[in-house]
ROKOL-309039 format. One line per field, with one value per atom (N, C-alpha, C, O): residue number from 1; residue in three letters; atom name; x negated, z, y negated. Coordinates in steps of 0.2 Angstrom, whole numbers. Layout:
N
k: [NUM/...]
r: [ALA/...]
a: [CA/...]
px: [X/...]
pz: [Z/...]
py: [Y/...]
END
This chain:
141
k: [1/1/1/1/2/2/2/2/3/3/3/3/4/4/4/4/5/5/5/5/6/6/6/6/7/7/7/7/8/8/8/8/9/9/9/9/10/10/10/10/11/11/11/11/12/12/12/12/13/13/13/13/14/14/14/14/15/15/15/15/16/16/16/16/17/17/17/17/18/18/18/18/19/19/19/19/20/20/20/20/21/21/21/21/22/22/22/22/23/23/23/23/24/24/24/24/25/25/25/25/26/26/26/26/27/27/27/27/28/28/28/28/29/29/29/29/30/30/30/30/31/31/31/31/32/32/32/32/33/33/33/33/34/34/34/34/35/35/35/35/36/36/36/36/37/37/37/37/38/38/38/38/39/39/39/39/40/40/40/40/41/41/41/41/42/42/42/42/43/43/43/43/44/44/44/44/45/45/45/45/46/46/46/46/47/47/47/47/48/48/48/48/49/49/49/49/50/50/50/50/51/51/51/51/52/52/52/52/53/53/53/53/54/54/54/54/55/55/55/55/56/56/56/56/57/57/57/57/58/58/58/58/59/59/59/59/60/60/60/60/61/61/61/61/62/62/62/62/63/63/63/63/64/64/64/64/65/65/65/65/66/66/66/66/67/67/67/67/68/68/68/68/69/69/69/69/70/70/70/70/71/71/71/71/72/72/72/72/73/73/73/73/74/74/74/74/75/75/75/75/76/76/76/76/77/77/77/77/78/78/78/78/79/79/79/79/80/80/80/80/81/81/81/81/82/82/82/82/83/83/83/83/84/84/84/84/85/85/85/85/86/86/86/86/87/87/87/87/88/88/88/88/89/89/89/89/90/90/90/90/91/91/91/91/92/92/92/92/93/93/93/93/94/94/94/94/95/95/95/95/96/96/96/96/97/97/97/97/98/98/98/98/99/99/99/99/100/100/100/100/101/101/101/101/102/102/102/102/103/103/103/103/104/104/104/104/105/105/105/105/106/106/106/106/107/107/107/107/108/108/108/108/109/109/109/109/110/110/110/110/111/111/111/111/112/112/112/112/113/113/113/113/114/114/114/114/115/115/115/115/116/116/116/116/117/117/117/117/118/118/118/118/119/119/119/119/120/120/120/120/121/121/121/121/122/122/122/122/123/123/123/123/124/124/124/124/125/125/125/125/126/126/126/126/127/127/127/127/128/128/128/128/129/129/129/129/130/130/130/130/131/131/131/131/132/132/132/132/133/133/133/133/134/134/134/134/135/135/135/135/136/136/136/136/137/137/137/137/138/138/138/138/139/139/139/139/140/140/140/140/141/141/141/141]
r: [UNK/UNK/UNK/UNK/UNK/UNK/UNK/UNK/UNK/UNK/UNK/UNK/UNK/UNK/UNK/UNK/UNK/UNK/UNK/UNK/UNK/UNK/UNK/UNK/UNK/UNK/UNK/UNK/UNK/UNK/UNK/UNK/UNK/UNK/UNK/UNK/UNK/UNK/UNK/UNK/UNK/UNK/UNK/UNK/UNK/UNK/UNK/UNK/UNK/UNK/UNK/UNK/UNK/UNK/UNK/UNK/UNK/UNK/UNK/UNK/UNK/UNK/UNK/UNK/UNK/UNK/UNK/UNK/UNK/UNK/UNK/UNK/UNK/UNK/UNK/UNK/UNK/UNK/UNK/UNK/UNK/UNK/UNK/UNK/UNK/UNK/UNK/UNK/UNK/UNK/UNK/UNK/UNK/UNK/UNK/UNK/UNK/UNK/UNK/UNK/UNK/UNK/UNK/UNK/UNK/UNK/UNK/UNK/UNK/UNK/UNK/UNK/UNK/UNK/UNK/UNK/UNK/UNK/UNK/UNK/UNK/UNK/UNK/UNK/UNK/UNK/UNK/UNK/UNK/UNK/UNK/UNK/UNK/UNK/UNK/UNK/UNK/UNK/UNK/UNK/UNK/UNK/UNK/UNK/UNK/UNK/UNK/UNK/UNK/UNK/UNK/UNK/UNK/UNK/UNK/UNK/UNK/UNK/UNK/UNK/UNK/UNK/UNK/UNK/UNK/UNK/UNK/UNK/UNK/UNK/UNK/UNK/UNK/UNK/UNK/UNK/UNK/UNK/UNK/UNK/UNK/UNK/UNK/UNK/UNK/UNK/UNK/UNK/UNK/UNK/UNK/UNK/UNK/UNK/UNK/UNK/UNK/UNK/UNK/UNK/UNK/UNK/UNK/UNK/UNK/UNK/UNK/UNK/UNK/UNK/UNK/UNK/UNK/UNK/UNK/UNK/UNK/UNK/UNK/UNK/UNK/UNK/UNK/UNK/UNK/UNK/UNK/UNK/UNK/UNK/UNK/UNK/UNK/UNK/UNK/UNK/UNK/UNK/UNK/UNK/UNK/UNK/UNK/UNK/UNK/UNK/UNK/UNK/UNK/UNK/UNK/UNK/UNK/UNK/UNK/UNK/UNK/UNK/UNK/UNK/UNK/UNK/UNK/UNK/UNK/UNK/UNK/UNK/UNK/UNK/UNK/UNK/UNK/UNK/UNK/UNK/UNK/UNK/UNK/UNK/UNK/UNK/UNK/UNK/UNK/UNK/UNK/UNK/UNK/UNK/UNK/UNK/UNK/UNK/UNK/UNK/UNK/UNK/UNK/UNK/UNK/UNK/UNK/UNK/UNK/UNK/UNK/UNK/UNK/UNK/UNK/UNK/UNK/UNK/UNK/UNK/UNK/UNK/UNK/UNK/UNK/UNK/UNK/UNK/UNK/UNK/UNK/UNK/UNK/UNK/UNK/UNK/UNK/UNK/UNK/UNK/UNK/UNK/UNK/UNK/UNK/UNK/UNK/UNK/UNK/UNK/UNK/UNK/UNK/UNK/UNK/UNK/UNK/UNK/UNK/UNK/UNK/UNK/UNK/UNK/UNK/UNK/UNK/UNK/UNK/UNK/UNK/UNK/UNK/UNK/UNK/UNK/UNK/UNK/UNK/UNK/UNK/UNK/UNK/UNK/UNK/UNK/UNK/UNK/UNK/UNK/UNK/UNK/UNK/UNK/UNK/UNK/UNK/UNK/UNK/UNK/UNK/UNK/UNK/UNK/UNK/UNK/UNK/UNK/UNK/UNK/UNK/UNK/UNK/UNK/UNK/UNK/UNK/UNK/UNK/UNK/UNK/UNK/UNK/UNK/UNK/UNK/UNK/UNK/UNK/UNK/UNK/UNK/UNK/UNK/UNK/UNK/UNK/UNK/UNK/UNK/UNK/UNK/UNK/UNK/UNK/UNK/UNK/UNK/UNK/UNK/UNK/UNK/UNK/UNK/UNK/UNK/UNK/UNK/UNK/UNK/UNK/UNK/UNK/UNK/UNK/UNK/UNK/UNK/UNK/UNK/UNK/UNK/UNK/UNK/UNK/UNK/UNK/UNK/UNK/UNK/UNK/UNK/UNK/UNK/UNK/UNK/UNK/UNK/UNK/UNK/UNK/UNK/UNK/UNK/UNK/UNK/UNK/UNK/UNK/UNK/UNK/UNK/UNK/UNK/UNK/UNK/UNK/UNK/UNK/UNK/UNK/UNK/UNK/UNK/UNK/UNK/UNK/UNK/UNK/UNK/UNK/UNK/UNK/UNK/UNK/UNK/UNK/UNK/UNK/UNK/UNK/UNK/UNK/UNK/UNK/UNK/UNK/UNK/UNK/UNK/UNK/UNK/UNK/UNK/UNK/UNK/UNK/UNK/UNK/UNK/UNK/UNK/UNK/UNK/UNK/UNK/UNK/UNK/UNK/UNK/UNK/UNK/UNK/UNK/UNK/UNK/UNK/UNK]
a: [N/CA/C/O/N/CA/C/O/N/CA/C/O/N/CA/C/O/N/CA/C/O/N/CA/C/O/N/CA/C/O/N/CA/C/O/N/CA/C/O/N/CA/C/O/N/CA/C/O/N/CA/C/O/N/CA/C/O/N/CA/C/O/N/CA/C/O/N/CA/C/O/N/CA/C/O/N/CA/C/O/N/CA/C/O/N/CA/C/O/N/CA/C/O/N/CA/C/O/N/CA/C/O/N/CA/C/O/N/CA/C/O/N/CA/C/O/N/CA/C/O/N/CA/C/O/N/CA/C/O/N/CA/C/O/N/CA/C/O/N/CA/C/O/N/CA/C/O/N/CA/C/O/N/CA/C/O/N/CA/C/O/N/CA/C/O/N/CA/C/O/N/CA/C/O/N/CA/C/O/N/CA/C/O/N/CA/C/O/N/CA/C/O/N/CA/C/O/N/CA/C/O/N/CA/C/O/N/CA/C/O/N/CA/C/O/N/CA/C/O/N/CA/C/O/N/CA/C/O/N/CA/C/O/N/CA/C/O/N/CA/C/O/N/CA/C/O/N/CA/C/O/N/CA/C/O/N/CA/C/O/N/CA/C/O/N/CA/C/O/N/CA/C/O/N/CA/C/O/N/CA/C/O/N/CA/C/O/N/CA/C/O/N/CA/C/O/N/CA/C/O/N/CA/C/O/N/CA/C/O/N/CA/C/O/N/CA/C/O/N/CA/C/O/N/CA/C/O/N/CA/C/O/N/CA/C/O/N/CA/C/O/N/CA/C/O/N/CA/C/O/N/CA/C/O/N/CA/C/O/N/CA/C/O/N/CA/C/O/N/CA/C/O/N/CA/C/O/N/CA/C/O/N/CA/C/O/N/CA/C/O/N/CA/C/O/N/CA/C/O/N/CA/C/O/N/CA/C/O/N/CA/C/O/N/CA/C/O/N/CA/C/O/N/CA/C/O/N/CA/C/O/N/CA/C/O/N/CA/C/O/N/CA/C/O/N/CA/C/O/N/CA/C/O/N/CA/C/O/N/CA/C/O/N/CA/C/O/N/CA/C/O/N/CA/C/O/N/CA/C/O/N/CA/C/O/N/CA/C/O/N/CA/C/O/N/CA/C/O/N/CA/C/O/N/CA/C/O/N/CA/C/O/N/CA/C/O/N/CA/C/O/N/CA/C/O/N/CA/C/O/N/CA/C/O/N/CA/C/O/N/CA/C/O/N/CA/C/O/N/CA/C/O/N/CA/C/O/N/CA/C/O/N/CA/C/O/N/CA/C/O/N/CA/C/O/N/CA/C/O/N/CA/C/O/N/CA/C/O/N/CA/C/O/N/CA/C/O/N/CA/C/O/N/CA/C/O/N/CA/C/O/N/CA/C/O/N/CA/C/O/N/CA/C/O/N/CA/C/O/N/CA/C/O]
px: [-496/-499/-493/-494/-488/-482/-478/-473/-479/-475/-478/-474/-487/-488/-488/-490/-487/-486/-480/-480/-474/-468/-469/-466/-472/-471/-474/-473/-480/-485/-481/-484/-473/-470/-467/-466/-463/-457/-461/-459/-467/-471/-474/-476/-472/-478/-472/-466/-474/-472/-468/-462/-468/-466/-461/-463/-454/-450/-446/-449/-441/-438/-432/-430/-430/-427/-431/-429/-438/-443/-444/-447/-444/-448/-444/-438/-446/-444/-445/-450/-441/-442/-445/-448/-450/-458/-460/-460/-463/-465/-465/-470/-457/-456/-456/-455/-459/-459/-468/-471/-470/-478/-480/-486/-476/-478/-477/-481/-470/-470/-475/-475/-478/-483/-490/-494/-491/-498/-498/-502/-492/-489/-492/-497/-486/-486/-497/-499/-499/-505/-509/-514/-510/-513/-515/-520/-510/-510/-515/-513/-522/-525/-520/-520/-515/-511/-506/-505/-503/-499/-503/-499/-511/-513/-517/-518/-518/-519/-514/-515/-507/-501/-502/-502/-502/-502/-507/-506/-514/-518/-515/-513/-515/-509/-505/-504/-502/-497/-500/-495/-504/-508/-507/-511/-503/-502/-499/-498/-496/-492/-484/-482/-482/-473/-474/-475/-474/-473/-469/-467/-466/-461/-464/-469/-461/-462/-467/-472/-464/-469/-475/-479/-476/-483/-486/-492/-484/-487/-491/-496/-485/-486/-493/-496/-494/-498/-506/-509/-511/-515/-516/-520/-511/-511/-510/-505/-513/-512/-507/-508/-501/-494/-491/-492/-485/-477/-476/-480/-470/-466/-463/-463/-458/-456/-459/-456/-465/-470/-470/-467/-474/-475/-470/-471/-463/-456/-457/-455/-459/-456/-461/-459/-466/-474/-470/-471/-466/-464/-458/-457/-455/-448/-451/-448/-459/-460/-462/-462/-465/-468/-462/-463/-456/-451/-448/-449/-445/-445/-451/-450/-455/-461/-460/-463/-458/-456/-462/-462/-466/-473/-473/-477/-465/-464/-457/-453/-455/-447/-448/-453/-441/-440/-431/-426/-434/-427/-425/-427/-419/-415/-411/-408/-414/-408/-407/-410/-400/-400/-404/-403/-408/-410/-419/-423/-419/-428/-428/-424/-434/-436/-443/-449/-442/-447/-449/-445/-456/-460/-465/-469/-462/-468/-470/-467/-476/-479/-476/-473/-475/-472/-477/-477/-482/-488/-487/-491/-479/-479/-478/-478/-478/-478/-489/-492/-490/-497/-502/-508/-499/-500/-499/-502/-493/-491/-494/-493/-498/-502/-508/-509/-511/-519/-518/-522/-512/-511/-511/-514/-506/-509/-516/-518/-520/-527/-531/-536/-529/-533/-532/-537/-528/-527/-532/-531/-536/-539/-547/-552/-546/-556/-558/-564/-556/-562/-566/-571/-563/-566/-571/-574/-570/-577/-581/-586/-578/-584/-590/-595/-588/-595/-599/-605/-596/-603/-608/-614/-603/-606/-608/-613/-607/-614/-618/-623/-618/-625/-628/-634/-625/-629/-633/-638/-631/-634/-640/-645/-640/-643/-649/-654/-648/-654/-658/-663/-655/-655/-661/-666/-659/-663/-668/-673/-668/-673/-680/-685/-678/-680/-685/-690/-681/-684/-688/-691/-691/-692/-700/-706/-699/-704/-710/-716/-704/-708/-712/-717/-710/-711/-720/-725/-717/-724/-730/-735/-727/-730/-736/-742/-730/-735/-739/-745/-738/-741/-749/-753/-748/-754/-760/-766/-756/-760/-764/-768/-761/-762/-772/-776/-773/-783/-783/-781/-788/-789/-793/-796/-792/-797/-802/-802/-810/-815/-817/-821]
pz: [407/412/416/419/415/421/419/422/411/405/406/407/406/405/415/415/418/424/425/430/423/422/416/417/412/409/409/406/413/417/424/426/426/430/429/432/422/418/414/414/412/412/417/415/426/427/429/428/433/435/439/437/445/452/449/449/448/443/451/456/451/455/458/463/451/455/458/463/458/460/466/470/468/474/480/479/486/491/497/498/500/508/509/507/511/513/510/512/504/499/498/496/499/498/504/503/511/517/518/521/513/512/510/512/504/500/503/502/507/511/515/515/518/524/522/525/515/512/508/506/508/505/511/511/516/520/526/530/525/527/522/525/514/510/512/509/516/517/525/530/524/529/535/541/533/538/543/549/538/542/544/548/543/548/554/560/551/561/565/571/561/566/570/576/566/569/575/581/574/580/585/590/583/589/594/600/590/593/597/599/598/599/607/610/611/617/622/628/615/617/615/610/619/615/615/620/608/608/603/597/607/602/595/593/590/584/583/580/587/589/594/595/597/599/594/595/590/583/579/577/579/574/573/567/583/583/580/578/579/578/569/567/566/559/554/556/550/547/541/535/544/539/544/550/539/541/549/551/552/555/551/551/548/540/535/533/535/531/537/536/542/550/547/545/548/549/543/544/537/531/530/526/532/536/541/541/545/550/547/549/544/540/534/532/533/528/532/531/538/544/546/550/547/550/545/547/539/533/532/531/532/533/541/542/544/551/557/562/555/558/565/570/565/570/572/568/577/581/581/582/580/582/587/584/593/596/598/603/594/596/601/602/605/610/610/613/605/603/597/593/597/595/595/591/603/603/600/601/596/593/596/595/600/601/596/594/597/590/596/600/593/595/590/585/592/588/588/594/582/583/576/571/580/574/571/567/574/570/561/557/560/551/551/548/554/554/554/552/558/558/555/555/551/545/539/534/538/532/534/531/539/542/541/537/542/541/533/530/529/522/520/516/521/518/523/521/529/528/525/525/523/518/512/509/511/503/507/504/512/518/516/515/513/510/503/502/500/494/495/490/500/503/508/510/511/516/512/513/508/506/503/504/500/501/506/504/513/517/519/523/519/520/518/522/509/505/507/506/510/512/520/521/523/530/527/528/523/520/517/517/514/511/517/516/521/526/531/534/532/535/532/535/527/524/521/519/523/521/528/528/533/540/542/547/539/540/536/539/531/527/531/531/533/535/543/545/546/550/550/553/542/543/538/537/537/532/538/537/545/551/554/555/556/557/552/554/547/544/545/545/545/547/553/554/559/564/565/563/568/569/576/581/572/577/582/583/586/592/592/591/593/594/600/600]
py: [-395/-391/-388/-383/-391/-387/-385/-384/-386/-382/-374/-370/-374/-368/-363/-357/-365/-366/-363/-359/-363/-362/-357/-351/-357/-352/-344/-339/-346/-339/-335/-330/-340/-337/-334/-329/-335/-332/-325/-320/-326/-321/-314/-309/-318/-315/-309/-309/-304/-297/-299/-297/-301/-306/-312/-318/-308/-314/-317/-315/-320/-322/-317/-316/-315/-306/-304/-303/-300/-294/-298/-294/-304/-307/-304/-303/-304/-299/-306/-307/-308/-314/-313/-318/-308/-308/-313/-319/-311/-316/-323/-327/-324/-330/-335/-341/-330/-334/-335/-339/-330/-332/-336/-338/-340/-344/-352/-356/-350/-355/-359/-365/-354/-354/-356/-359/-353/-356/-364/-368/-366/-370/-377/-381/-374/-378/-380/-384/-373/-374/-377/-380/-377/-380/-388/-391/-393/-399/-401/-399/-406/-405/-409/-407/-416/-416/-412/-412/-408/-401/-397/-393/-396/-392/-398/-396/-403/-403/-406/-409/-405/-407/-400/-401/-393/-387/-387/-386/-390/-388/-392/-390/-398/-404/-399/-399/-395/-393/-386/-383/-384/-378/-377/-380/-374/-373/-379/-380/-384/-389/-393/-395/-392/-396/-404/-407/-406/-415/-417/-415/-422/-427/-427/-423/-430/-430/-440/-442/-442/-450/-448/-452/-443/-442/-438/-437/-434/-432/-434/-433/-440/-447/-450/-450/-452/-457/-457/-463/-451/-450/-453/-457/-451/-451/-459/-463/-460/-465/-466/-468/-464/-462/-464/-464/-467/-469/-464/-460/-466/-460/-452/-446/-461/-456/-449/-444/-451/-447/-441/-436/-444/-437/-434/-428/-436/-432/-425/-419/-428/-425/-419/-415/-421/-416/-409/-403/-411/-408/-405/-399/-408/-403/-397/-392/-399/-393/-387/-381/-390/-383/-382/-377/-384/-381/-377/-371/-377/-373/-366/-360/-369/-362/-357/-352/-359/-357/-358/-354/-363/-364/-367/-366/-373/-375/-375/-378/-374/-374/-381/-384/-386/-390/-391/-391/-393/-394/-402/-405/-405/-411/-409/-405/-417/-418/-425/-429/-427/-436/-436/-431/-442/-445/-441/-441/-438/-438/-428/-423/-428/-422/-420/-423/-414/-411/-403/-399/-403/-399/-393/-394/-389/-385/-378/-376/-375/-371/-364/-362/-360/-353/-354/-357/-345/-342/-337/-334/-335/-328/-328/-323/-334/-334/-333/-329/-337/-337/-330/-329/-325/-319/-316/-311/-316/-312/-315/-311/-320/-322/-317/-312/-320/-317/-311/-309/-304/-299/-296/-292/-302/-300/-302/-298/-307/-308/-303/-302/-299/-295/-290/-287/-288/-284/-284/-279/-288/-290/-290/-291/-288/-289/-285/-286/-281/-274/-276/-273/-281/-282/-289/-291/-292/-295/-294/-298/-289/-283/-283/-286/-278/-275/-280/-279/-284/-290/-293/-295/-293/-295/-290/-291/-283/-276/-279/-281/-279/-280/-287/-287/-293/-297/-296/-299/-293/-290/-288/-292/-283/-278/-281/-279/-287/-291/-297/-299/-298/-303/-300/-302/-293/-288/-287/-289/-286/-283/-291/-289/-297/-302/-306/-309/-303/-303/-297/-298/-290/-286/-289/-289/-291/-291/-299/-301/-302/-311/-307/-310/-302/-298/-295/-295/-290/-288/-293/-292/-298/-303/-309/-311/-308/-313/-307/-309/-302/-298/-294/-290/-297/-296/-301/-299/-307/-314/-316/-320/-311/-313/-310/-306/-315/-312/-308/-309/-303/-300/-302/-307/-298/-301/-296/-290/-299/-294/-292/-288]
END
């Protein structure tokens, strides 16, 4: 498997010369958001600064583990980390987060129009249960 994985890289167009930091700051960021612990370190940290032991606590992992969670969102650039000593405070920085959302919307048009044509059928399915109860209904004499 990670023979042909390796080998579909060396293959692919996007070599490691042709990659541009953009790219390889995206990769990052998708990397590090694929893991359900690193993303609800991210919400933890949502409009708050915490130590790396109040991070911790909620989780059923080492400290160790948290930290090493915390060193991949710092390399993706997801979270500022400032020491003083011994104690490490973490806080959230979204602008990698918006430059992802930036690129996948870039690809919205090609599941727009699905969701047109499901409006489009959804409407048309309510229109019809419409005049369907409307037929049913008794008149009055």
């Amino acid at each position: 498997m990670l023979i042909k994985i390796a080998a579909m890289r060396r293959a692919s167009p996007a070599s490691a010369a042709a990659r541009e930091p953009a790219d390889e700051a995206l990769d990052r960021v998708f990397a590090a958001l694929a893991d359900p612990v690193r993303r609800a370190i991210l919400r933890r940290l949502d409009g708050e600064e915490l130590l790396v032991s109040e991070l911790a606590k909620p989780f059923a992992i080492s400290l160790q583990a948290v930290s090493r969670h915390i060193q991949v969102l710092v390399r993706a650039g997801l979270i500022k980390q400032e020491r003083t000593g011994r104690i490490s405070r973490c806080r959230l920085d979204a602008g990698p987060i918006y430059e992802a959302a930036v690129w996948i919307n870039r690809y919205s048009k090609y599941w727009q129009s699905q969701f047109d044509t499901l409006a489009a059928w959804l409407d048309r399915i309510e229109r019809r249960k419409r005049a369907a109860k409307a037929r049913r209904k008794p008149r009055k004499p």
